[in-house]
N, C-alpha and C positions, 0 to 999 in steps of 0.2 A: 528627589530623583525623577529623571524625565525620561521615562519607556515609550519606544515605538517602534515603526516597523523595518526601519532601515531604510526609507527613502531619502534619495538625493538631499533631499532638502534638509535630514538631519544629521547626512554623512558629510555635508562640507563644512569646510577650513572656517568657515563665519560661522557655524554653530558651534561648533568645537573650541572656537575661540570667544562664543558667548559663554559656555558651559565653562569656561575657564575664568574668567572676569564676573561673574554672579554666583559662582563655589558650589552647583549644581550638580549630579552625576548621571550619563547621559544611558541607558539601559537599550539592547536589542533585543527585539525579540527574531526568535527562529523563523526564516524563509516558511514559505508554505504552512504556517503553524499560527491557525485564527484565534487558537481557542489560550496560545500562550500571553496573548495581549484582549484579553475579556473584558480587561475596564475603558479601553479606547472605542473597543467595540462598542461596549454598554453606552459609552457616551455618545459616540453619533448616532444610534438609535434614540435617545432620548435628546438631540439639537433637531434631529429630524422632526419627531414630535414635535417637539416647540414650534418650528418653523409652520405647520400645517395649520397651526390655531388663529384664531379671527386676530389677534392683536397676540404677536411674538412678543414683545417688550412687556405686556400687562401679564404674560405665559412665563417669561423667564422671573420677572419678579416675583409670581407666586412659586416659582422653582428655587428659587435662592432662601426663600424665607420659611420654606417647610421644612421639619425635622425632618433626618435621616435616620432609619432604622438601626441602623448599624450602629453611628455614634451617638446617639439619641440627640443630635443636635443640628441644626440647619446650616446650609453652607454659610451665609452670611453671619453667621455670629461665628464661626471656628475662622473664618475671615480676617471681622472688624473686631471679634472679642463682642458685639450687641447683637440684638434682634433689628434688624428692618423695619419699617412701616409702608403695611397695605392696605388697600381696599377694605379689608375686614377687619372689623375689631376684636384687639386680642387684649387679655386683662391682665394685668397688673400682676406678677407673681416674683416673690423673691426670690434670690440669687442664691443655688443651695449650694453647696462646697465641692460636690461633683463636677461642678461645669464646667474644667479645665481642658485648656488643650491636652493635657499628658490625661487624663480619665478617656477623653474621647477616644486616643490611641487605644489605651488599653482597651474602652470595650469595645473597639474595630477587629482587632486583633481577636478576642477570644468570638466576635462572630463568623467571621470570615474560618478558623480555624472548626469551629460547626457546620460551618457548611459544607467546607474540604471532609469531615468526617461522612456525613450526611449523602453528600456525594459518591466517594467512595463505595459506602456499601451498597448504595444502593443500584451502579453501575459496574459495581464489581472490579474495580479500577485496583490497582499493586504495583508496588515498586519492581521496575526493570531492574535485571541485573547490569552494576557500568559496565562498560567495555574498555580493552586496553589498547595503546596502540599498537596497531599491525596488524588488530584483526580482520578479517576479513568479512563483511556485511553486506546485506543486501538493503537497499534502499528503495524507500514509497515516498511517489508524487503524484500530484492530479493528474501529470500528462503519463505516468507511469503506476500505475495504482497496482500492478501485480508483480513487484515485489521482482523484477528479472534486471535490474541496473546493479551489478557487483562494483562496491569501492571499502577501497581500505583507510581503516580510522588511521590518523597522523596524530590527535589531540582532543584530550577533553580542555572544554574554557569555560564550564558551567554546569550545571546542577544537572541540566537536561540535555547540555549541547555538546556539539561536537565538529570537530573538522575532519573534514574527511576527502581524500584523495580518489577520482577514478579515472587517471593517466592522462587526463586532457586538462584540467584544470580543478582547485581545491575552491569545496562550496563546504557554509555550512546546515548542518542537520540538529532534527532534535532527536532526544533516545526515541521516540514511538514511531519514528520512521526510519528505523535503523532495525535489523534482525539478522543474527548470526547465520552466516552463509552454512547449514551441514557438508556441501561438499568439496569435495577434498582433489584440489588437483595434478594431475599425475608429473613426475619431472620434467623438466624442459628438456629435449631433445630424446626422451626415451618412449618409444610407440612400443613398446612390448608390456602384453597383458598379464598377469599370473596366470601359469598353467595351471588346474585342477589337480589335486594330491593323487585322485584313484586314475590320470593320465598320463600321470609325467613318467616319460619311457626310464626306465634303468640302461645304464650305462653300461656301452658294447651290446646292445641288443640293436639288429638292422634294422634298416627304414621298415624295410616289406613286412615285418612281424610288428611292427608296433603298432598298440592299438587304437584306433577313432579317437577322435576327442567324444566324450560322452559313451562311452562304453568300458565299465570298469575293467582291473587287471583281470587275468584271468578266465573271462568269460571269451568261447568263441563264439564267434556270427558267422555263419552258413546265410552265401550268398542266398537270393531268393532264386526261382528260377523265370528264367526269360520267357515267357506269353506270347507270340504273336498273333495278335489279332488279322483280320482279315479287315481293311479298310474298304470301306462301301461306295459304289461309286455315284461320284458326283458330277449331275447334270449340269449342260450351261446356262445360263439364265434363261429365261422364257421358254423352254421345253419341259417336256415331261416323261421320263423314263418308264419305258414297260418294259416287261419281261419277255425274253423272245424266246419263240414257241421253240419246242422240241425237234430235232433234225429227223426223228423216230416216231412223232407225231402221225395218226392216222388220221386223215376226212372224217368231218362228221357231218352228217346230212338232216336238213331241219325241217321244218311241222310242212310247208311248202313244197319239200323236196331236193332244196338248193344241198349245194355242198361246198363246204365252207373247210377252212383251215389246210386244203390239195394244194402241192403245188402244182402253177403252170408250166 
């Protein structure tokens, strides 16, 4: 089986018709979903590696010929069926009954299935619940990370994935960027809200006596009463209002003798 990421190059007609003449089966992983293709990942971090070292070729041969943890055996001999020769001297050890391709499997299998364990608890990771089609879900991307793009599922095609429909064209998703939309929306062409139970007027009662929304049956409200305040008045810009003296104002005459406040 050959998993990747859905690029051009392994969605055309010559791939498809290699994966057909070599009896191969060809695996996608989900859009936006790094972490669903971890062993291609792992692998160009580790060609990367390689590449960086004083002599690649002398770096990948010691890559090929060291055991792997997983299957306790080195890519070259689950390869060629032998061990390689390197730089370093390795000695002489017999051939124990374990060392089959089908042991390798198995203990790949029960490691990776450790790890999946290990993982879990420790990220606190649990099965989504599936979804069916027609429901209606909200969907997460990088250019959308908050969860506000509603589309409706059309089809499950896979353990994790899903197709899914939002009126412009069908993409697909994984479950963990998928989450059930809670809300619920109202009929098409009907703009009328529920009335509240302690407002809804009873029948044959007039307009003018029924009562407020948000004011239960039964209770009256007494208008408030109307206040008029006295509005103060307001100057034009760049002046300054004083108070003008009394029409009944008497002179008053000062330390001087003047007399101030008379009229002329």
């Amino acid at each position: 089986m050959v998993t990747s990421d859905g690029g051009t190059q392994f969605t055309s007609h010559v791939f498809q018709n290699l994966s057909t003449e070599y009896g191969f089966r060809h695996r996608i992983t989900d859009p936006h979903t790094p972490s669903s293709n971890g062993a291609a990942e792992r692998a160009v971090r580790t060609a990367k590696w390689l590449l960086r070292q004083r002599d690649p070729h002398l770096a990948l041969l010691n890559y090929r010929a060291t055991p792997v943890e997983a299957t306790g055996q080195s890519p070259a001999r689950l390869l060629f069926g032998r061990e390689i020769q390197t730089r370093l001297p390795r000695p002489r050890v017999v051939e124990c009954q374990d060392s089959t391709l089908d042991a390798a499997r198995r203990r790949d299998g029960e490691k990776k299935e450790l790890q999946r364990r290990s993982f879990n608890k420790h990220h606190g990771a649990r099965d989504l619940p599936p979804l069916r089609p027609g429901d209606v879900v909200r969907v997460r991307t990088r250019i959308d990370p908050d969860w506000r793009e509603r589309v409706t599922v059309r089809e499950r095609i896979g353990r994790r994935s899903y197709v899914v429909d939002n009126n412009r064209h069908t993409v697909r998703r994984n479950r963990g960027a998928l989450r059930l939309s809670p809300e619920i929306e109202p009929p098409t062409g009907s703009s009328d809200l529920p009335v509240p139970l302690s407002v809804r007027p009873s029948p044959g009662v007039p307009e003018s006596v029924r009562p407020s929304p948000g004011v239960p049956v039964g209770v009256s409200v007494r208008p408030s009463p109307t206040v008029s305040m006295p509005r103060p008045a307001i100057s034009p810009p760049g002046q300054t209002s004083e108070p003008c003296p009394s029409a009944a104002a008497s002179p008053s005459r000062t330390r001087s003798g003047r007399l101030y406040g008379s009229r002329s």
